[in-house]
Residue, then its C-alpha position, 0 to 999 in steps of 0.5 A: x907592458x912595462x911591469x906586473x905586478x901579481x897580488x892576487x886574492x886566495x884562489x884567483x888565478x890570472x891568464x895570460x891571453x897572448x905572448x907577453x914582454x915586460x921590459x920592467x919588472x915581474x913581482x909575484x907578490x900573490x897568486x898563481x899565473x896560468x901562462x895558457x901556452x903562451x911565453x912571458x918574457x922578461x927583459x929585451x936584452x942582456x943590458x936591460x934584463x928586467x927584475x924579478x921578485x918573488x913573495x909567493x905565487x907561480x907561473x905554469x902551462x906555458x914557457x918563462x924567458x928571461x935575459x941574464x947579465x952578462x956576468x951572469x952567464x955559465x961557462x958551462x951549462x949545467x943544473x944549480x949554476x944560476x942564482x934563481x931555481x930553474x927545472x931542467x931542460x932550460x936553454x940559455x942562448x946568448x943571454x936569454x934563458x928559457x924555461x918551459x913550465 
């Protein structure tokens, strides 16, 4: 798919059923997604990372990738550097991060 958009209704949860790629966009407008082990990547390269947005809701059990910009990129990795929040350990590898939630 190209995006996703979730705005889901108090209590609802969606579940991914396989691994998933959105070249477009993820907004989190409402409601929880349980990843179900599988991996939600977004983007498919540096030059086309995909955008996220973010009302409310979250992602769990399972493991989020997105590409980064290359200007966006650490000289170092360490926690706090990225402008969106991520739980150590995450794994940046040639502009891909990994988040395992």
């Amino acid at each position: 798919p190209n995006s996703l958009v979730v705005n889901l209704t108090s209590g609802k949860i969606l579940t991914l059923s396989g691994n998933t790629t959105l070249s477009g966009s993820l907004t989190l407008t409402s409601g929880t997604v349980n990843l179900n082990s599988n991996v939600l990547t977004l983007g498919t390269s540096g030059a086309q990372v995909g955008t996220l947005s973010r009302t409310a809701g979250f992602l769990y059990n399972g493991t989020f990738t997105r590409w980064l910009p290359p200007h966006l990129l650490p000289c170092q990795a360490r926690p706090g550097f990225f402008q969106w929040a991520l739980q150590m350990p995450t794994t940046v590898l040639f502009g891909l991060a990994t988040q395992v939630i």
